[in-house]
C-alpha positions, 0 to 999 in steps of 0.5 A: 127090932128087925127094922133098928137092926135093918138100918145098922147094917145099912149103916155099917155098909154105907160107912164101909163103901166110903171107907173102900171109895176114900181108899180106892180114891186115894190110890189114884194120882188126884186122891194122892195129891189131894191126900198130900196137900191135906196132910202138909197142910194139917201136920205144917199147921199143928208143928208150926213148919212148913211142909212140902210134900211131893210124888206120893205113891205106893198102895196107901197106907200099907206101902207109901213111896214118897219122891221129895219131903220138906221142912221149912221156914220162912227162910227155906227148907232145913231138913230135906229127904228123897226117895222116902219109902215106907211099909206099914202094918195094916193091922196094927193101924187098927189096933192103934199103934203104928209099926214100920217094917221098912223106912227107907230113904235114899238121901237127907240134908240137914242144911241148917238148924231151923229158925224160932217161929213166934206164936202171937197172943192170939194164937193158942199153944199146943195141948199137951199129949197125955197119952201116946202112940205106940210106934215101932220102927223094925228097919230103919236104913238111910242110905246118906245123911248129909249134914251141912257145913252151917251146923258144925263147922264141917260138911259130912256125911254118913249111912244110918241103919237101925233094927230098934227105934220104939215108942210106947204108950206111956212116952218110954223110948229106945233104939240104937243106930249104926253109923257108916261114912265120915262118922262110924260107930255105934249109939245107944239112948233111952228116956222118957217124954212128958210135956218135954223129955223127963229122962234120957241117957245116951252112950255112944263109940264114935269114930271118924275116918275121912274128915279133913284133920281128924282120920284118926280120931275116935270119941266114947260118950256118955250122958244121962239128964232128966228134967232140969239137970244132965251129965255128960262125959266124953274120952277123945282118942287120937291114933289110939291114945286118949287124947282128953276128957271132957265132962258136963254137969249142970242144972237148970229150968226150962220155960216156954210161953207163947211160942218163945223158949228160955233155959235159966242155967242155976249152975254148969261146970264143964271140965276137960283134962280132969284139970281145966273147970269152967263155972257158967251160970245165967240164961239163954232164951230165943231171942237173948242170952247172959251168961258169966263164968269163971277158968278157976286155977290150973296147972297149964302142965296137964294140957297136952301140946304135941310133945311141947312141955310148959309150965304156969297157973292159969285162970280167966274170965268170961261173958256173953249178954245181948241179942242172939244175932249180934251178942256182946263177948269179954274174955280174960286169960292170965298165966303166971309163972309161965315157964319151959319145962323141956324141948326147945323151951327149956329154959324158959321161966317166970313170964306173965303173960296176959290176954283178953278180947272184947267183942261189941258193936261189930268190932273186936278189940284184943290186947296181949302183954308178956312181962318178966322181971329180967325186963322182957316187955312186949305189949300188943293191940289189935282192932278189927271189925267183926261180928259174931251171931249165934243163931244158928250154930256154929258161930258165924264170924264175919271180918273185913280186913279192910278195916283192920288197925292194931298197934304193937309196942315194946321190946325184948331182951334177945339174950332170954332165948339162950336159955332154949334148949335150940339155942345150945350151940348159939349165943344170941344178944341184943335188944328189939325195940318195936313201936309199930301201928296198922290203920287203913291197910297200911302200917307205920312204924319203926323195928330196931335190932341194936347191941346184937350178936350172934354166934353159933359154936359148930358152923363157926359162924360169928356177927357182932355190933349188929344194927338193923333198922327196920320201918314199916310201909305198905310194901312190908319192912324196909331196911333203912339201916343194916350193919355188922362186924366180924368182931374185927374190921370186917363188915356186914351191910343189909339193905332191901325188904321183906314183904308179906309175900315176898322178900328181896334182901341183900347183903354185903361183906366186905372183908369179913372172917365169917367162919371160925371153926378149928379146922378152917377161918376165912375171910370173904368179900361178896354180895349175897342175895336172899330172894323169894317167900317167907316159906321158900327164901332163895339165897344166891351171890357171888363171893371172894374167899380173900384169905383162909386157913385150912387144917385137915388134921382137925378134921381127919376122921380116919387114919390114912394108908402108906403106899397102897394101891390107888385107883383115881378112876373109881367114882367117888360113890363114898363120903355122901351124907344120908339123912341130912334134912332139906333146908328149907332155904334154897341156895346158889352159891358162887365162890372164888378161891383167890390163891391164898386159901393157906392147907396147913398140917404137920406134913403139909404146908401149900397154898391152894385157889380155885371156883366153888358152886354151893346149891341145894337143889332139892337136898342138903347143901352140895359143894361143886367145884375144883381146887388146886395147889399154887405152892407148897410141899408135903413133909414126908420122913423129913423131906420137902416135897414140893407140890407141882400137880394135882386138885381137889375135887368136889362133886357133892360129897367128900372132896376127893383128892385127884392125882395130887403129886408132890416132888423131890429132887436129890441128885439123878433121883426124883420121887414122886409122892401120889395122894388120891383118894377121899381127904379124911381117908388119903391113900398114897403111892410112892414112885420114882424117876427113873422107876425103882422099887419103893424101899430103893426111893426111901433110901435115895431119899434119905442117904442119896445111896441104894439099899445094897450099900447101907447098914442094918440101922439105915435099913431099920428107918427106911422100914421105919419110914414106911410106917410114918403116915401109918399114925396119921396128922398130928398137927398144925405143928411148929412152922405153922405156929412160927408163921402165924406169930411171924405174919408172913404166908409162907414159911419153909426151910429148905436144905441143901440139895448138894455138898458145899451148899447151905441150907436156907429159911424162906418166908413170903407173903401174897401183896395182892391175891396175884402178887406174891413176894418172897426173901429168903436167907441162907443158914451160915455164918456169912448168909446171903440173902437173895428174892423173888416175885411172882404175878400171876397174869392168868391161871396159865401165865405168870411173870417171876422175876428173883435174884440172891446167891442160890437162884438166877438173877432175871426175869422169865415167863413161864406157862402152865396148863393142867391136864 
């Protein structure tokens, strides 16, 4: 007995020196290479993996610090740590179940999904664990957690950190992590392994903060399964509002053999909005996939589209079958009754739209239709070489535009979009007729505009008989026909092409009224060019304003002032718009005013040139530039001031009236009627020569005597006179109406200035814009009639030449300059 018991202790120290030499040897660096190569080697062989162990350190088992760890495959690591450090305890190992008290590691790449590694016959599947080891992880902190833009479309990263991971004996598991990065939240999960996981159940709060396009977008999900079924439920919020919902339930069956893997899907019904229900059912294996679903019925309303309100019932098909690597896909989608609730689409009812796409073969092949029956057609094709492969996630997706060819045919009824609520100060008609084709990088093909109008109410802006034609080429569209009217003799030309970076279209007016709003009509010759890109167009030219009628009283916006204080040396800081959004087109104008730019109110009646520049720099649209009176005269308490001085300036705001003076000559009397101020707010003075007082002009004026010699009637219009701009413009009147219905430009009756002379009527009329004719006949029974011309040879000099009872026959040349 002593001697069995001899040999057991020698036994038990022989067996406790080696386990102390192995210790001390695996502590050393060739025990520590040697321990690495052999657990790679041995945990690679049982998961079918390769693993790479590099720099293992630390006091082994108790404290290991590994430098690099990582899994592979034939095609290269997937899965990627560094800096791994781990402490465990030492008395647990004995007790059989492991216990981390740290793991930590300073960076993992999930670069991929691994790649399905196939048994062959020969070799035998792992048996399936009964029982397992009880592992506990107490402080779980990874610094960064990298996941590559392969997996789901999009790089992040983020920090993970747990106080609960756990397995215990009977394959119950549990834990939560915090999440800090791109992604932060909160998730939690449980379950159960047998020879797969019998039983899980997943909540999660999730957030993400610096992903490109989803800053302000947070998720809440839930999920729970067990063996061959599972539930998920997932709520989206944007900015704090619940964008979606999203819900999954299935059944189905899970089988593998040999190494391969394959899920027989019985039933799926996905779901997202509470509306939209997807049915999938077939089976997904390692190597193929076939599946078929059904888009049953739904309202389109229930889907929100940023604020965009639509109406229809929609409901499509769809198909996956073949190879994983190269599947072939068909999808259908059709929506009825498709219609424009609110917004910019009001309006818009009873389309039929329908769409599908087959991919097969390495092509795609998609077609479109819009159909109505108020006769809008337009039917779409497209072809493209293309293949999608599924493994791994995401979808790869590979093109070559090289090869692109598609053709579109039909046409549409330009008059279905003045049922858009943006169309509601326009009216657009027409009829498009596309029959376009693309083959070998080039298209072909023609686009005709024909029996188009436009009209937009508020610019006064008015294009009718358009016909455009447009051909297809490998610079972009080409304009081989462009024309328009302006509903009377005037045209519009379009030449040039849009390309698709760039465009260089110019066109042409040729005496054309493109404006007709009620307080101003003109008609304008030119050439305008629109230069640049389809996102930054540059509209430039210069034109001529050959004729336009001016009436400021339709445009008056305030009541003007009588014979106020007025300063013309105060900048013009009043009149700029605020708010007014940037166009998105740039514009340099050049405008000439040719000197028949006809001002007509109930107290003026003149006639006006000069030069504008039109630019928007970087805002809305400016006005520059100066205009200034030819002849004219204000009407003021019943007399004819006639124009001599002054301009209308434009600085970018409101045109600002500058100095603009008006004469009367009766007897050693002559008043002055100074205008200043913004055009819808005029501020008037009233001077005389020689100097008087205001009252002493209005006398003169009117009776030709000063205020120490009239009766208290005269003495209640003078004060009567002074109120008389007070009630601001009244309107175009009844000389302007006469002139109109008498064609003539000018149109006046001119009293007489002294006792024993006649009244007498003038009407004229510009032969050219430097030619100016007029005739005049005097108001008694045995009238006289006299003319005179005048030709303008530069803004300063002119020749006039008259002759007639009441001016002095000859010619004369007279010379002008503006100070």
């Amino acid at each position: 007995m002593r001697r069995l018991l001899s040999i057991l202790v020698r036994t038990l120290a022989c067996l406790l020196l080696a386990v102390i030499l192995a210790l001390g040897l695996v502590q050393t660096k060739p025990g520590k290479r040697w321990l690495a190569a052999v657990v790679a080697d041995q945990v690679g062989r049982h998961a079918g993996i390769d693993l790479r162990i590099e720099g293992l350190g630390g006091w082994i088992p108790a404290r290991l610090h590994v430098e690099r760890v990582e899994l592979g495959d034939g095609e290269g690591p997937w899965l990627e740590f560094d800096d791994l450090r781990c402490a465990c305890s030492v008395g647990d190992l004995l007790k059989g179940r492991v216990v981390l008290r740290e793991l930590r590691a300073r960076y993992v790449a999930l670069n991929r999904l691994p790649a399905i590694k196939a048994r062959t016959a020969n070799e035998a599947a792992p048996q399936a664990v009964r029982r397992w080891i009880e592992v506990r992880v107490e402080g779980l902190d990874i610094e960064t957690v990298a996941v590559d833009e392969e997996i789901a479309g999009l790089r992040w990263s983020m920090g993970v950190r747990s106080d609960d991971l756990g397995l215990d004996a009977t394959g119950c598991f549990e834990g939560a992590l915090e999440l800090a990065g791109d992604i932060e939240g909160d998730l939690r999960f449980s379950g159960r392994l047998g020879e797969g996981i019998e039983a899980w159940r997943l909540a999660a709060r999730l957030a993400s903060r610096h992903l490109p396009g989803l800053e302000r977008t947070s998720a809440s999900v839930h999920a729970e399964g067990g063996v061959g079924r599972g539930r998920i439920s997932c709520a989206i919020e944007v900015g704090g509002q619940t964008y979606a919902t999203y819900g999954a339930e299935a059944a189905a069956s899970w089988s593998t053999s040999n190494g391969q893997w394959s899920v027989d899907i019985d039933s799926a019904e996905l779901s997202a909005w509470n509306t939209v229900r997807l049915s999938v059912s077939g089976r997904v294996a390692s190597d193929r996939i076939a599946l078929a679903g059904d888009v049953a019925a739904f309202d389109i309303a229930a889907i929100p589209l940023g604020g965009v309100e639509l109406a229809g019932t929609a409901r499509g098909h769809f198909s996956v079958e073949g190879p994983l690597e190269e599947p072939r896909m068909m999808a259908e989608l059709g929506v009825d009754g498709f219609a424009g609730k609110g917004g910019v689409l009001e309006g818009l009812s009873d389309i039929d739209l329908r769409a599908s796409a087959e991919l097969g073969e390495g092509r795609l092949a998609c077609k479109a239709s819009v159909a109505s029956g108020e006769g809008i057609l337009l039917d779409g094709s497209l072809g493209l070489p293309c293949t999608v492969s599924l493994v791994p996630l995401p979808v790869r997706l590979s093109f070559h535009p090289e090869q692109l060819a598609g053709a579109l045919d039909g046409f549409v009824d330009l008059g279905m979009l003045n049922r858009f609520a943006a169309m509601e100060e326009q009216q657009v008609d027409g009829r498009i007729d596309a029959a376009l084709r693309y083959a070998d990088q080039t298209p072909a093909g023609l686009v005709r505009l024909v029996d188009g109008s436009y009209e937009h109410f508020d610019l006064g802006v008015l294009c009718r008989d358009i016909d455009v034609e447009l051909e297809a080429t490998a610079e972009g569209l080409v304009v081989r026909h462009g024309s328009a009217t302006d509903g009377n003799s005037g045209r519009l030309g379009l030449s040039g092409a849009v390309g698709m970076r760039s465009m260089d279209l110019l066109l042409d007016l040729s005496s054309a009224w493109v404006v007709h709003r009620p307080e101003i009509a003109a008609r304008m010759s030119g050439p305008m060019r629109l230069q640049g890109t389809v996102v930054h167009p540059q509209l430039s030219g210069r034109l001529v304003v050959e004729k336009a009628t001016v009436l400021p009283d339709n445009m008056v916006v305030a009541r003007p002032r009588l014979l106020a204080d007025f300063d013309a040396s105060k900048p013009n800081d009043g009149g700029r718009s605020e708010g007014v959004a940037m166009l998105p087109l740039g514009i340099d104008l050049e405008i000439e005013l040719a000197d028949q730019v006809y001002v007509t109110a109930s107290l003026i009646d003149s006639v006006w040139g000069g030069q504008l520049r039109l630019v928007n720099a970087q805002g809305p649209v400016e006005a520059r530039g100066v205009l200034k009176p030819r002849r004219g005269f204000i009407d003021f308490i019943g007399k004819k001031f006639r124009l001599v001085q002054g301009s209308v300036v434009l600085d970018g705001g409101e045109p600002v009236l500058d100095q603009l003076v008006a004469e009367y000559v009766r007897g050693p009397v002559t008043a002055r009627l100074v205008v200043g101020g913004r055009v819808t707010d005029p501020v008037f003075r009233l001077e005389s020569i020689p100097p008087m007082p205001q009252d002493e002009v209005i006398s003169h004026i009117l009776f030709n005597r000063d205020t120490t010699t009239i009766s208290p009637y005269q003495a209640y219009q003078i004060a009567a006179a002074a109120r008389q701009l007070s009630e601001g413009l009244g309107g175009p009147g009844f000389m302007y109406q006469m002139r109109k219905a008498a064609g003539v430009d000018t149109l006046e009756i001119r009293e007489a200035e002294y006792a024993g002379e006649a009244s007498s009527i003038a009407a004229g009329k510009y032969i050219t814009p430097a030619f100016y004719v007029e005739v005049n006949q005097t108001l008694e029974l045995e009238g006289a009639a006299g003319m005179a011309a005048e030709y303008e040879v530069t803004p300063h000099i002119s020749v006039e030449t008259s002759t007639g009872p009441q001016m002095r026959p000859g010619v004369g040349v007279n010379w002008k300059y503006d100070y």
